[in-house]
C-alpha positions in Angstrom: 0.0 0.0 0.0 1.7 3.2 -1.2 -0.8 5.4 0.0 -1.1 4.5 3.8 1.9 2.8 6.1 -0.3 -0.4 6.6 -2.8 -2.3 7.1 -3.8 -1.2 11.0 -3.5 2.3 9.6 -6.0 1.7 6.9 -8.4 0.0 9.6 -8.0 2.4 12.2 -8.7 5.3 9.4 -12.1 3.6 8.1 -13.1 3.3 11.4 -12.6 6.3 12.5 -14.3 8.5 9.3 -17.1 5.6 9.7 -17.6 7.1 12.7 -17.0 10.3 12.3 -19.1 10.9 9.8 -22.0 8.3 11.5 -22.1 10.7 14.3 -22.0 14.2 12.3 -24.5 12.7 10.3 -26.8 11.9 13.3 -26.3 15.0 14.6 -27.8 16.3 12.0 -29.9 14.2 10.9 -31.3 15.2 14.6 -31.2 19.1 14.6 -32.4 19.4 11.4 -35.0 16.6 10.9 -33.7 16.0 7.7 -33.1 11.5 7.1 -30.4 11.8 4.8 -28.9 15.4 4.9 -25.6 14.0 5.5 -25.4 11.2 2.7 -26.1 13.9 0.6 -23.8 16.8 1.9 -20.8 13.7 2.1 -19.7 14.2 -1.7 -19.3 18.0 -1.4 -17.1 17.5 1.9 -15.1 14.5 -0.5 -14.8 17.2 -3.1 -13.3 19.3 -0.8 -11.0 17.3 0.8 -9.0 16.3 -2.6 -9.2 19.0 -4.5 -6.6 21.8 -4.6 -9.0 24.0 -6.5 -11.3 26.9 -4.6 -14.8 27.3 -4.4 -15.0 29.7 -6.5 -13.0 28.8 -9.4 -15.6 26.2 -9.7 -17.9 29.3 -11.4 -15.3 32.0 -12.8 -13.6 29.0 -14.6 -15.7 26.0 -14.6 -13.7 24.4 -17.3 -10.5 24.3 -15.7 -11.4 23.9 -12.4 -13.3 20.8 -13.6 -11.0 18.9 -15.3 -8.4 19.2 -12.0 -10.8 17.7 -10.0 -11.6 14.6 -12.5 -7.5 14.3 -12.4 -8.3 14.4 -8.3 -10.5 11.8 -8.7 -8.5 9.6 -10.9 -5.2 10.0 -9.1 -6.9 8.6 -5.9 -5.0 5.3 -4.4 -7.0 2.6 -3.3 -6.4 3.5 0.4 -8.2 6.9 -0.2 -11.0 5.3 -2.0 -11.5 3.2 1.0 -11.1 5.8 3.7 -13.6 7.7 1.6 -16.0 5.3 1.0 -16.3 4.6 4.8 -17.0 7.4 5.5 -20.1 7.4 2.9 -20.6 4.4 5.1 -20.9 6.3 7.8 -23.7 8.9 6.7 -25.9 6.1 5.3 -26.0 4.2 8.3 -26.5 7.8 10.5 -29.7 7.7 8.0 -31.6 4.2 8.5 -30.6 4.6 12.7 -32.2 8.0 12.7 -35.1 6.4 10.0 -35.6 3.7 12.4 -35.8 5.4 15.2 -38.4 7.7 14.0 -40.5 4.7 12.9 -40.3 3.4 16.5 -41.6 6.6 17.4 -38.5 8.5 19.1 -39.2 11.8 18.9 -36.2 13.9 18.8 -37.0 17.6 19.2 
């Protein structure tokens, strides 16, 4: 693995966004009584993390700003993809808890 020292590394970092993002995503998910805010907000915040580019290049030079992000994408390692994908992970499952326990009737707020 070139992108990460090994493999406890890689476990201990899935875990961690997992939950990271499990318990922003609750949060939330809580506050705003919204099911899947966070599952949807997750790819901006993955955008943001590898791309080198700022927000607002994105509209004074949507071409450019574009293409650097697809070669973002493209140059990710496995490892990162993982990580990433955890996190994802994470948000989803924030969802069906806070789904589930709205059907059990749990009100929140």
């Amino acid at each position: 693995m070139s992108g990460i020292g090994s493999l406890p590394q890689l476990i201990i970092s899935m875990m961690l966004f997992l939950l990271l993002f499990f318990g922003i995503g609750f949060l939330l998910n809580m506050i705003l009584r919204s099911t899947w805010i966070m599952a949807v907000v997750y790819p901006l915040i993955v955008i943001a993390i590898i791309d080198n580019v700022r927000f607002f290049d994105y509209i004074l030079s949507p071409g450019a700003s574009f293409s650097a992000l697809g070669n973002d994408l493209i140059s990710l390692k496995l490892v990162d993809i993982l990580i990433l994908s955890s996190g994802l992970v994470g948000a989803i499952i924030a969802g069906i808890a806070i789904r589930m326990l709205r059907v059990r009737g749990y009100q929140m707020f």
